[in-house]
C-alpha positions in Angstrom: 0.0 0.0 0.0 1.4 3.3 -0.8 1.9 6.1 1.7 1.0 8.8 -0.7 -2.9 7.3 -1.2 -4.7 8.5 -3.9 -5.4 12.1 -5.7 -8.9 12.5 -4.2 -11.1 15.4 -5.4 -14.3 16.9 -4.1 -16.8 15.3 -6.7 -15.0 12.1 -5.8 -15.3 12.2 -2.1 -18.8 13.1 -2.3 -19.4 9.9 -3.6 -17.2 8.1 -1.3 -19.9 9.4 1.4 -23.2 8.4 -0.5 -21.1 4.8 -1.1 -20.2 4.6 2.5 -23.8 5.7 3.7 -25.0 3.2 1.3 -22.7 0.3 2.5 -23.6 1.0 6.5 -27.4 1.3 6.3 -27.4 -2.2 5.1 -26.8 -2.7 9.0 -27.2 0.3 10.6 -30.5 2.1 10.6 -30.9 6.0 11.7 -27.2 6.3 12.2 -26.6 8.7 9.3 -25.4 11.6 11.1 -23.3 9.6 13.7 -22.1 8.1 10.8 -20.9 11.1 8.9 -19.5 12.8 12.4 -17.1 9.2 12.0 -16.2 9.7 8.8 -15.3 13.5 9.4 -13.3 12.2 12.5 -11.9 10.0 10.2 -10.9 12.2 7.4 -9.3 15.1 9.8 -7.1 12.3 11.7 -9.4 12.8 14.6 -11.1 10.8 16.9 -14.5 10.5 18.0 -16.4 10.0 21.3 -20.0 8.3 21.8 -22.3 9.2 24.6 -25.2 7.0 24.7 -27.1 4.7 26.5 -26.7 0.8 25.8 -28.1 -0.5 23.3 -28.4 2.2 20.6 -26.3 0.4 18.0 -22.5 2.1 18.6 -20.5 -1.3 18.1 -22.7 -2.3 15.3 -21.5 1.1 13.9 -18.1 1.0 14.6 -17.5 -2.2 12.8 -19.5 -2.0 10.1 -17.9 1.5 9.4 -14.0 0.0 9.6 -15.7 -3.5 7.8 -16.8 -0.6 4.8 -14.1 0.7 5.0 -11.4 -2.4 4.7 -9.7 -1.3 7.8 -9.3 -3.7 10.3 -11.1 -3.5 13.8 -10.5 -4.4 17.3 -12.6 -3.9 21.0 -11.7 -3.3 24.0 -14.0 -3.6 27.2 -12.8 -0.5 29.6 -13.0 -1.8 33.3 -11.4 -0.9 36.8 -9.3 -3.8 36.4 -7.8 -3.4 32.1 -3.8 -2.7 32.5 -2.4 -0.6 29.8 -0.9 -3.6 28.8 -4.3 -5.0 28.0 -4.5 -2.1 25.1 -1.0 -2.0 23.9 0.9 -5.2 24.3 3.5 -6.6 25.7 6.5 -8.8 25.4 6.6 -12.5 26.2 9.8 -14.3 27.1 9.7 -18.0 25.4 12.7 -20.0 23.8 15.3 -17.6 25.2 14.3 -14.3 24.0 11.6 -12.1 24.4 8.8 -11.6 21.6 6.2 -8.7 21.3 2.5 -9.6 21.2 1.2 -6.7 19.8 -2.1 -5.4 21.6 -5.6 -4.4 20.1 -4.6 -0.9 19.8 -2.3 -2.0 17.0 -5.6 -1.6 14.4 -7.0 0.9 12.0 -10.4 1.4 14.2 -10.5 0.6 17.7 -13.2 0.4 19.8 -12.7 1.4 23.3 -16.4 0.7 25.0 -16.9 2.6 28.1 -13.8 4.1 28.8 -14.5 5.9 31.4 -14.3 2.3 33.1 -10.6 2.7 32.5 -8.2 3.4 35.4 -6.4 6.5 34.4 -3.7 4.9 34.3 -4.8 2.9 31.1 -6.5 6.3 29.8 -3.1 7.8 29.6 -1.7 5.1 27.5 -5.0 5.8 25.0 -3.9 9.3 25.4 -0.5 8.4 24.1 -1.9 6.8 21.0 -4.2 9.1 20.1 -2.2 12.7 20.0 1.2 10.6 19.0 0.3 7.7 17.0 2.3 5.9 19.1 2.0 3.1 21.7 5.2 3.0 24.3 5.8 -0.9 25.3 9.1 -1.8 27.5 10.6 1.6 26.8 10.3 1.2 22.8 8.0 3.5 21.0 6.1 1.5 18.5 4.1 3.1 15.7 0.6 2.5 14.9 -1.6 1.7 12.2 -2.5 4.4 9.3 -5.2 5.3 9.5 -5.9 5.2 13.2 -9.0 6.2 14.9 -10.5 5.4 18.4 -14.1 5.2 18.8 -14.4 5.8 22.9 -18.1 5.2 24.2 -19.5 6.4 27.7 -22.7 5.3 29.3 -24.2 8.9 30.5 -26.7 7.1 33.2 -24.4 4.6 35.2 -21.4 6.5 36.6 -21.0 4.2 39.7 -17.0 2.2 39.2 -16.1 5.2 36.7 -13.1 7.7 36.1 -14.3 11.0 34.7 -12.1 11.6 31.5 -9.7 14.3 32.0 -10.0 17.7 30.0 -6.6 16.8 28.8 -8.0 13.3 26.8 -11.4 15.1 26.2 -9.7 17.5 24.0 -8.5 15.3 21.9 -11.8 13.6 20.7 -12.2 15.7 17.3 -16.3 15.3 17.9 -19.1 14.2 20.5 -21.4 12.0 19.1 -24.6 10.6 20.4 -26.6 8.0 18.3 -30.3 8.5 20.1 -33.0 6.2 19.9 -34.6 4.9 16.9 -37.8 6.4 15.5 -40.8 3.8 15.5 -40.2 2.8 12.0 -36.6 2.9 12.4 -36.6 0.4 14.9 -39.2 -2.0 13.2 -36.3 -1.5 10.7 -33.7 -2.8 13.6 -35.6 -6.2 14.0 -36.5 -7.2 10.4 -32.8 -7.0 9.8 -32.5 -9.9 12.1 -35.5 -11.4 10.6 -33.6 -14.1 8.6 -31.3 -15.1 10.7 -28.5 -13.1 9.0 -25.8 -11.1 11.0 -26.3 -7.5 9.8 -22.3 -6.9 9.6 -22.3 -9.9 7.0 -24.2 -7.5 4.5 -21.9 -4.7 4.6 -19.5 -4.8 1.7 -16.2 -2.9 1.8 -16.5 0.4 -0.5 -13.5 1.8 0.2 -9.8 1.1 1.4 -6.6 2.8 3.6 -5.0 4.4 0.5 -8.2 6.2 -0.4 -9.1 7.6 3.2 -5.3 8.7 3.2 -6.1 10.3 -0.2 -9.1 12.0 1.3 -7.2 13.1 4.4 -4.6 15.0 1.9 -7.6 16.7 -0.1 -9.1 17.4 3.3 -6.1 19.6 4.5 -6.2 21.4 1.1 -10.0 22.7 1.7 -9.5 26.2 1.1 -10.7 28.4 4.4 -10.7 31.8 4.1 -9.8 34.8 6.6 -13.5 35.6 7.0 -14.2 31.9 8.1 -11.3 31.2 10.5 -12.0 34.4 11.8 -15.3 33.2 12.5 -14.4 29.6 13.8 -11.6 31.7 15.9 -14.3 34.1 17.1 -16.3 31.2 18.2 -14.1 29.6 20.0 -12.7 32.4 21.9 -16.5 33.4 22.6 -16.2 30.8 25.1 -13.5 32.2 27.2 -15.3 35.3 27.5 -18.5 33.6 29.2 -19.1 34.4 33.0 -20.9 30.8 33.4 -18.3 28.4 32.4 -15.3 27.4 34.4 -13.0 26.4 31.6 -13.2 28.1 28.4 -12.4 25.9 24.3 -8.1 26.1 24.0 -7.1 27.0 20.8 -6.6 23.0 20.0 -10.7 23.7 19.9 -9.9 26.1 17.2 -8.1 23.8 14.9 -10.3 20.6 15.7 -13.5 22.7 14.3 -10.8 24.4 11.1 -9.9 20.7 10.5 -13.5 19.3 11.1 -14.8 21.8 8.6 -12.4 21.2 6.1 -13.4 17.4 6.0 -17.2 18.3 6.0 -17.2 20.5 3.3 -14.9 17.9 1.4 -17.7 15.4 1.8 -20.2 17.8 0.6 -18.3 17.7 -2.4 -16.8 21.4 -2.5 -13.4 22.8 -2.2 -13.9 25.2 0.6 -15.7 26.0 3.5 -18.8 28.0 4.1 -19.3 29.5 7.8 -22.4 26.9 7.5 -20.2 24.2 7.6 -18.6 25.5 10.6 -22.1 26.6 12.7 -23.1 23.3 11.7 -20.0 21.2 13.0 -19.4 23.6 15.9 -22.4 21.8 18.3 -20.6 18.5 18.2 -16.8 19.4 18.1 -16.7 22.5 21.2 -19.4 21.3 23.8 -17.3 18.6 25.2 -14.2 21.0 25.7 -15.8 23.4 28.3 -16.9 23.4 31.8 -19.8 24.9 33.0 -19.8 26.2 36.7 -21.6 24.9 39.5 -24.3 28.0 39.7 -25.3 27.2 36.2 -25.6 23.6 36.5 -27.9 23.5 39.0 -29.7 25.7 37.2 -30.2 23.4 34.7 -27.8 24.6 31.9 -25.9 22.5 29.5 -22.7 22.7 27.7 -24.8 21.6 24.7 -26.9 24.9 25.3 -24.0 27.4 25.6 -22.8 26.4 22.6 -25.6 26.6 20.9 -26.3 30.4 22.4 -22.9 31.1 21.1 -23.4 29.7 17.7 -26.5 31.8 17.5 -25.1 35.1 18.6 -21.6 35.1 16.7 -22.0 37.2 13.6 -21.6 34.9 10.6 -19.3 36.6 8.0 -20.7 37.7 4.3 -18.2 36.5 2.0 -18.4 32.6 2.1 -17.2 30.9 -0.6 -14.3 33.4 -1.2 
């Protein structure tokens, strides 16, 4: 496989997302715009974080988006008692020498379900191997995978045996992404997929490869953004530092995630730059998770979610758009 990919333009990863969208709701029903959130993650060498309640479909998801994809998968269970060796490896001493067994972090889409289960110690190996790429085993920095992307669910109801996720870790989940419940049809859709006995991953075919999403990644950074748009995804950001009801403010990593996200969602829209659309539209899932609301506002019932929102509604959007 070569390391260069291949030349992707907009018109071409437009229809990489219909193929893709095509490929998953064979097995996935309602999950479009988890879906697409994933494949932005994806695209901007992000990675992406699931808040919902059991249940909802988010492992179905995440391996029938790698299976789509031809990127190979792995799963790990976050609990109180998973070693970071559990995630990275280790080595084994047999016949005299030492051997690595290479962990399940060593895969193009992992799967990290409820990692908030995770001692920290464990979360700061993930840490690692998300911002470097890298997994650190016996002193030896081993690379990972390309592509890479870690799909980390939380449960929002049961927090009893957890370890809140540290701002540090937080900010380096490109997006949020919740999947919801099912509308009633939707989920008469869920069970006649099992109707015939047939395992709904089995009837997702792979529509891509890794050269191509490498090729998209490249034609992602080369979205054209201009000065009147990252002035307004700056503007956003720093909107947050300004407001009297939230303890921690977005850092400026929050202003590249959403210049990067952008770029990747106007790429699978098919164009060649970005509108401040792209960006309003992008900013509820990629800033709420990086800021902390204070205690008075809590209790009186405010969201992260909410701010956000009230920011996104209040920033002036600039005129020129396509530039």
């Amino acid at each position: 496989m070569s390391d260069q990919g291949v030349e992707v333009r907009p018109l071409d990863a437009e229809r990489f997302w219909r193929r893709l969208r095509d490929a998953i709701g064979r097995a996935v029903v309602g999950g479009d715009e988890a879906l697409r959130l994933l494949a932005i993650a994806l695209i901007a060498d992000g990675h992406a974080l699931v808040e919902d309640v059991p249940g909802t479909g988010k492992t179905t998801l995440a391996r029938a988006f790698a299976q789509a994809l031809g990127l190979t998968y792995a799963r790990v269970q976050g609990t109180p008692d998973l070693l970071p060796g559990d995630v990275t490896g280790s080595s084994v001493y047999e016949a005299g020498a030492f051997r690595f067994v290479p962990g399940p972090i060593f895969t193009n889409v992992l799967l990290v379900d409820e990692i908030n289960r995770a001692t920290p110690r464990t979360q700061s190996a993930l840490l690692e191997a998300m911002q470097e790429r890298q997994a650190s085993i016996d002193g030896e920095s081993r690379p990972l995978p390309d592509p890479f992307l870690v799909l980390a669910t939380e449960n929002p109801i049961e927090l009893e045996g957890t370890f809140a996720l540290p701002e540090a870790q937080l900010d380096r989940f490109l997006v949020r992404v919740s999947m919801g419940y099912p509308t009633e049809d939707g989920e008469l859709r869920i069970a006649s997929l099992y109707r015939d006995g047939v395992v709904p991953i089995d009837r997702v075919p792979t529509v891509a490869s890794a050269v191509e999403i490498v090729g998209l990644r490249r034609a992602a950074s080369e979205v054209r953004v201009t000065d009147e748009v990252a002035r307004y995804i700056v503007a956003l950001v720093r909107a947050t530092r300004r407001r009297g009801d939230l303890r921690l403010g977005a850092s400026p990593r929050a202003s590249v995630a959403l210049y990067r996200a952008a770029q990747a969602g106007a790429l699978l829209n098919g164009r060649g730059f970005v509108l401040p659309d792209d960006v309003a539209g992008l900013a509820p899932f990629v800033l709420p998770h990086r800021i902390l609301l204070d205690v008075d506002r809590e209790l009186r019932g405010g969201t992260a979610d909410g701010v956000i929102a009230e920011l996104v509604g209040s920033t002036p959007i600039p005129v020129s758009e396509a530039g």
